[in-house]
N, C-alpha and C positions, 0 to 999 in steps of 0.2 A: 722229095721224099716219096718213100710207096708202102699203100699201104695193100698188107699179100691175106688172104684166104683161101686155104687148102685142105677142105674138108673142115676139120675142127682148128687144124693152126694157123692162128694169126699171129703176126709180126706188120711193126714197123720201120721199114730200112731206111734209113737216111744214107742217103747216095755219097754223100764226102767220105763217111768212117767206113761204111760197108754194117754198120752195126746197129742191132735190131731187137728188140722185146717181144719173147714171147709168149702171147697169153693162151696157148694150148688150153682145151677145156674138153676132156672125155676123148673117147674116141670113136663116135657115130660120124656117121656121114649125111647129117641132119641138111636137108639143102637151106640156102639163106635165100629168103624172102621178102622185099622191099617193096611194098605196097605205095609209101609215100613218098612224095615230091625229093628229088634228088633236089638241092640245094647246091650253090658256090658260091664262096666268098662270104655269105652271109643269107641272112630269111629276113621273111618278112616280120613285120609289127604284130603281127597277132599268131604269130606259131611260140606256142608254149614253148621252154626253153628249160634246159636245166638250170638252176639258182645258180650257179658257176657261171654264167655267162653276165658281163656286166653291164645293162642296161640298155642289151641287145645289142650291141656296136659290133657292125660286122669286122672281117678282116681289113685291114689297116697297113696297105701295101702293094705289091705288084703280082697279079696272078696270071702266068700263061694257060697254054694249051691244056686240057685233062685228058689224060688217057686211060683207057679202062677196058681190061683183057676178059674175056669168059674162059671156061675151061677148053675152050674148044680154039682155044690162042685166037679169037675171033676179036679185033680192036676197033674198039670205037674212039674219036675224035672229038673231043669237043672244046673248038676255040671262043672263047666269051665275046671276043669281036662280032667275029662272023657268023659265029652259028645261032647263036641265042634271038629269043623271039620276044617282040618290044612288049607285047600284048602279056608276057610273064617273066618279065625282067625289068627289075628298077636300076639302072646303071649310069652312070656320067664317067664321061672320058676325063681321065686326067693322065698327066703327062708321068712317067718313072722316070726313074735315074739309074745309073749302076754307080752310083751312090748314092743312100739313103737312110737320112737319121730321124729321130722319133721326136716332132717338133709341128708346132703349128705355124702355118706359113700365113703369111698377112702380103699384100698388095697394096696398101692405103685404102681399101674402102670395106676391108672387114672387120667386123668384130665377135669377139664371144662372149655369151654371158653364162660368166661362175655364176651370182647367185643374185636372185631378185630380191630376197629378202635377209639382205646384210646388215649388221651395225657394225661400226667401229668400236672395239670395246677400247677401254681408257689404258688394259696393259698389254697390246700385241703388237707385232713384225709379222713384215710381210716380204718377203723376197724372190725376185723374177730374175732368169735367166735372158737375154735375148742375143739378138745378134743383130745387125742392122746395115741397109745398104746406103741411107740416108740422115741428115745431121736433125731432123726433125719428125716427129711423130709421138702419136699419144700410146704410152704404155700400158696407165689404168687410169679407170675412173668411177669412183664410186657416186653415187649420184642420189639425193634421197626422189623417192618415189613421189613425193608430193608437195611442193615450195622449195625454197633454194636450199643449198647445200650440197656441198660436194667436196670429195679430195681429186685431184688429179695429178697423175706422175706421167711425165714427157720428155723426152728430147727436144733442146731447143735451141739452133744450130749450133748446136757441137757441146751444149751444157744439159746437163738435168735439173729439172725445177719440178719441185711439190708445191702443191696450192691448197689450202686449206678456204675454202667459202663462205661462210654464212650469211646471217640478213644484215647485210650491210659491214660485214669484217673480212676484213682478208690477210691471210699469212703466209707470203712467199717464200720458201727455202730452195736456195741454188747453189748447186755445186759448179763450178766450173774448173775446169783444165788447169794442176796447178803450176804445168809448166808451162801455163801460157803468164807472160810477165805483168806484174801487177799494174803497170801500165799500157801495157798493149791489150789488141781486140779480143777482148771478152770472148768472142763467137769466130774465134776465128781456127777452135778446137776442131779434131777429126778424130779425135782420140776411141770414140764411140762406134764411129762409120767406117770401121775396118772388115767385116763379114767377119768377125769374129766375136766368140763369145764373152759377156760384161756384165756384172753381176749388181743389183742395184737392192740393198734394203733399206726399209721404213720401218723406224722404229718408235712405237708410240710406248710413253708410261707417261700415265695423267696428262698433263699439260704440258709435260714436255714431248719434245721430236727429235730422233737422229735422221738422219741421209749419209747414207753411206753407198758409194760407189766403188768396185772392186776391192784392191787395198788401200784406197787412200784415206787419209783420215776422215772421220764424219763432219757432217755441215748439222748445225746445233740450233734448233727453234722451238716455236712452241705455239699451240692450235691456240685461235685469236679465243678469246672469252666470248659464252654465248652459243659457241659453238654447238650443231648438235647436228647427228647422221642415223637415222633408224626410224624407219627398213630401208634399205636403199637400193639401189640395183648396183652392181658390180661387173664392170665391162672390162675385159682386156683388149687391148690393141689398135681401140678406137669406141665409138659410140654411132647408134644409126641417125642415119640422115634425120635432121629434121626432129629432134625427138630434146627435152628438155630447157634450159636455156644453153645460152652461149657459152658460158663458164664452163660447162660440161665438159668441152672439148678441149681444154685447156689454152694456151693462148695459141697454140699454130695452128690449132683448127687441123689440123691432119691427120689421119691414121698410119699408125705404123708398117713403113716398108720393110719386111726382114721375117723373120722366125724368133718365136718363143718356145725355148727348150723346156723351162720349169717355171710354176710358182708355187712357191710354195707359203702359207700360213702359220706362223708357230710353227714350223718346223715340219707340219706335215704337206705332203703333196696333193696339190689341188686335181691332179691330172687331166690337164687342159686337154691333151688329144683325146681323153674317152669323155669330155662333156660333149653331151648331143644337142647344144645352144650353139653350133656356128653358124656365122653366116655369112659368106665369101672367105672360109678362112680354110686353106687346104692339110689335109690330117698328113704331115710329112712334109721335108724340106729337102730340096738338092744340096749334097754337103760337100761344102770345099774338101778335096784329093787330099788325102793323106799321104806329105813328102818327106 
């Protein structure tokens, strides 16, 4: 994209269409004056921002070279690699793609945290997108803040299992593969770990529970009596090292290899890529070729 000023006319051309907004304003030849910090990609934590901007999150992607003309066709270069100075730039290298979808990427040792002070209400669903390289890993985990209690949803080689915690109850609900035969291995699904997208909801009203994985039919339980979750913290994709009990992690103890596209609450979007709680978890996923 370019963006052009010509005296008083500005335009935006976006270089695919050739087609451009023009916000012409009088016709002086007033010169433009830029006192303060040119910025790329994003600003810092304390430069005020317009209410439009959401929680400051810079750009969210792959940015090259900038180039920038005077009237005097006089251009300047500036590559973010090479030219920028460490002493006024906050940057990490991460790797692009010439494919790329709007997902958070996990490695098994990162997580995010949506909200530290969660409850489980008695009538809600929750439902996550993901995609996955591996037959095991932990999806979410709500976790209370103080004494036991937890939900956790995992992969658990090639099934999904919810765990409901309390002091001293436990309520396991698992789906598994139903075309794996009702006497054969349990775990011996792949159905999950195809790099492809699988849609998993939890459905809680009172004391009952669905699990439901893409379209198959739901698996039917109900949270152990006694139960109780609030405030809790809420992790996707794993939990940090070291932090709560065992339970937390659910039974593989792994974090999730793969990318989370969505989750969503009731219905609404959590928007995992614009929470600024990650940590080892890359804002963008390499996405399988479209053939």
């Amino acid at each position: 994209a370019r963006l052009l000023r010509i005296n008083q006319f500005g335009a935006l051309l976006v270089s695919n269409t050739n087609d451009y907004k023009n916000k012409r304003v009088g016709h002086g030849t007033a010169a433009l004056v830029i006192n303060s910090p040119f910025f790329y990609g994003g600003v810092p934590a304390h430069v005020n921002m317009s209410v439009l901007e959401s929680k400051g999150v810079g750009f969210i992607g792959c940015l090259g070279p900038l180039s920038i003309q005077n009237a005097n066709s006089e251009t300047k270069i500036f590559n973010p690699r090479t030219d920028r100075e460490d002493a006024n730039s906050s940057y990490t290298y991460k790797q692009c793609y010439s494919e790329i979808q709007s997902q958070a990427g996990f490695n098994g040792d990162g997580y995010i945290i949506y909200d530290s002070d969660y409850s489980l209400p008695n009538g809600t669903e929750i439902e996550i997108t993901f995609r996955a390289t591996t037959r095991s890993g932990l999806l979410v985990s709500i976790t209370n803040r103080t004494g036991r209690g937890s939900v956790t949803l995992e992969q658990l080689e090639g099934q999904v299992v919810l765990i409901f915690n309390g002091e001293g109850t436990q309520e396991v609900i698992r789906w598994t593969d139903p075309s794996i035969p009702s006497d054969g291995q349990y775990n011996a699904s792949f159905h999950l770990c195809d790099n492809k997208f699988h849609k998993i909801v939890v459905r809680r009203t009172g004391s009952n529970v669905e699990l439901k994985v893409d379209d198959h039919q739901a698996v039917k339980g109900s949270v152990p009596s006694g139960f109780s979750l609030q405030p809790a913290n809420f992790y996707i994709g794993g939990v940090p090292d070291g932090s709560g009990f065992e339970t937390d992690s659910g039974l593989s103890h792994k974090g999730l290899t793969g990318c989370v596209q969505s989750l969503k609450i009731d219905g609404q979007s959590a928007g995992v890529i614009r929470n600024t709680q990650l940590h080892h978890v890359q804002q963008g996923c390499n996405a399988p070729r479209v053939t």
